[in-house]
C-alpha positions in Angstrom: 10.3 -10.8 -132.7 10.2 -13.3 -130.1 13.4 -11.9 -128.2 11.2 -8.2 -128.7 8.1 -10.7 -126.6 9.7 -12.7 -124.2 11.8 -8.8 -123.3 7.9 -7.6 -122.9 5.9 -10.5 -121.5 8.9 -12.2 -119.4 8.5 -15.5 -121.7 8.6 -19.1 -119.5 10.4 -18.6 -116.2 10.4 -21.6 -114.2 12.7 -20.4 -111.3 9.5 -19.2 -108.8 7.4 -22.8 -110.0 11.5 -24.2 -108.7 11.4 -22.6 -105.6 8.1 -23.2 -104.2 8.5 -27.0 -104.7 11.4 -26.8 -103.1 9.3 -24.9 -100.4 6.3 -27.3 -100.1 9.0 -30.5 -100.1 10.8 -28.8 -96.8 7.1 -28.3 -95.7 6.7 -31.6 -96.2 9.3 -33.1 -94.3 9.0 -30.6 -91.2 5.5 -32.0 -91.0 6.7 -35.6 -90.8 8.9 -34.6 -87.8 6.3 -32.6 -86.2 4.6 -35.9 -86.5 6.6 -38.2 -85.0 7.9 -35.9 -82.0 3.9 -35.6 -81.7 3.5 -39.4 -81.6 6.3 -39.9 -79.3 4.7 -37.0 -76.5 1.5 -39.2 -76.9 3.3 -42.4 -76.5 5.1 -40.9 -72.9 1.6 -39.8 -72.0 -0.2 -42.8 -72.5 0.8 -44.9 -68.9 0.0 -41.6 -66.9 -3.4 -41.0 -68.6 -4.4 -44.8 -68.5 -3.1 -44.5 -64.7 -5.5 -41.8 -64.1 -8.2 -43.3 -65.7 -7.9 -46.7 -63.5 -7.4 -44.7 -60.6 -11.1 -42.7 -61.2 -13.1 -45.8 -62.4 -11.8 -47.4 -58.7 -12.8 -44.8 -57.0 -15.9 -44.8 -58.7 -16.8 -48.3 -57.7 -15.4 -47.9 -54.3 -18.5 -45.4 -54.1 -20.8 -47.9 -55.6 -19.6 -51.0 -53.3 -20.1 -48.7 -50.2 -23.4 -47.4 -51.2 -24.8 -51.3 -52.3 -25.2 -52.8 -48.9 -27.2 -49.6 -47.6 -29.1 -50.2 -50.6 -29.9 -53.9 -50.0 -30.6 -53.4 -46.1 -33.5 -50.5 -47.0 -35.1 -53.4 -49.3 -34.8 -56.2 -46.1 -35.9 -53.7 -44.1 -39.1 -52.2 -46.5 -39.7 -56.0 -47.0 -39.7 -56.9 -43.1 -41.9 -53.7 -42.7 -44.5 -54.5 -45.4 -45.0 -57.7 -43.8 -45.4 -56.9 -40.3 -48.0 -54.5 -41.4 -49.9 -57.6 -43.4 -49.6 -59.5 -40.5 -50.7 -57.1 -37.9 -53.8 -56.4 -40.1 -54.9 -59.8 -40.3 -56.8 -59.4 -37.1 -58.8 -56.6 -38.3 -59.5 -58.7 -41.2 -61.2 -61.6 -39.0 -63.0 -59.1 -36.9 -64.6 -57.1 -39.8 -65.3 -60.5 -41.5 -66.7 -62.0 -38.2 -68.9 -58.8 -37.4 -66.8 -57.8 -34.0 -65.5 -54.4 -33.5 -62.4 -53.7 -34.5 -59.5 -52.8 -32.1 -57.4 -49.9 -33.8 -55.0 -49.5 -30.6 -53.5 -52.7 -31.8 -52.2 -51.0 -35.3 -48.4 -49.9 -34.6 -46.3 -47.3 -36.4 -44.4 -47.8 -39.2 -40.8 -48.7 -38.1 -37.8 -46.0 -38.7 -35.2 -47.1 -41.5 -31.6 -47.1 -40.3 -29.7 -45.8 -43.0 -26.2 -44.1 -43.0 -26.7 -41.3 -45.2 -22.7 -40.2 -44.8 -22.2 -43.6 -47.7 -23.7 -41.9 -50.1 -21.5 -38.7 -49.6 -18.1 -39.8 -50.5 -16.0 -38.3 -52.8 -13.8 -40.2 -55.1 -11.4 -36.9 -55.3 -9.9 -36.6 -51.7 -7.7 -33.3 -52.2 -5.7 -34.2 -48.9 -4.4 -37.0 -50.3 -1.4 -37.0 -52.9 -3.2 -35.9 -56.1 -1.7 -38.7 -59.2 -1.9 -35.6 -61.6 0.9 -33.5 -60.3 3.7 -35.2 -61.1 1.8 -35.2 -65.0 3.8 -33.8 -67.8 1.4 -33.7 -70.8 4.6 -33.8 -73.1 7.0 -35.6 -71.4 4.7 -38.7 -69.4 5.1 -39.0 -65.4 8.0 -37.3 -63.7 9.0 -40.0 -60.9 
């Protein structure tokens, strides 16, 4: 009776369980070379992506060192400003303290700052110049 079952039922065949390990162990292995070809693009990448990464943090503080000094010379001249203003007061001071009347032809206007507004406005892309990104091969690193 068991021939009369297995004839039925199709008994144990291992041959499909047989073929997809052989399946999932070629899987496997493609995988592994996907892997490493993927590791190697990434490796080849690596100088021209750290290259363009330097270049935009320069340009970034070239933007920042150009802007500083107009920064600092506003402060001087706020603080230079403020002063003068304290010390042309001074005599309105004594004259309201002292009872005399008070001379308001001697009060100036507030000096102009001299800024250069055109530091602020750089750009740390200049598209004239030769872009670093063209010669960029995502797979392959820089093409020199």
């Amino acid at each position: 009776m068991s021939k009369a079952v297995k004839s039925v039922f199709g008994g144990t065949d291992r041959s499909g369980q047989r073929k997809t390990e052989a399946q999932n162990r070629l899987s496997q292995e493609y995988i592994k070379s996907q892997e490493s070809k993927a590791q190697g693009y990434l490796s080849n990448a690596m100088p021209g992506m750290q290259e363009a990464t330097a270049q935009g943090f320069q340009g970034a503080a070239n933007v920042l060192g150009g802007a500083v000094p107009q920064q600092i010379g506003a402060l001087q001249q706020g603080s230079q400003a403020a002063q003068q203003y304290l010390l042309g007061g001074m005599p309105a001071f004594q004259s309201a303290l002292m009872g005399t009347p008070i001379n308001y032809g001697q009060f100036q206007s507030a000096p102009q700052f001299q800024l250069d507004p055109s530091t602020f406005q750089q750009q740390v892309y200049n598209p004239n110049q030769q872009n670093f990104m063209q010669g960029f091969n995502p797979l392959g690193g820089m093409v020199r």
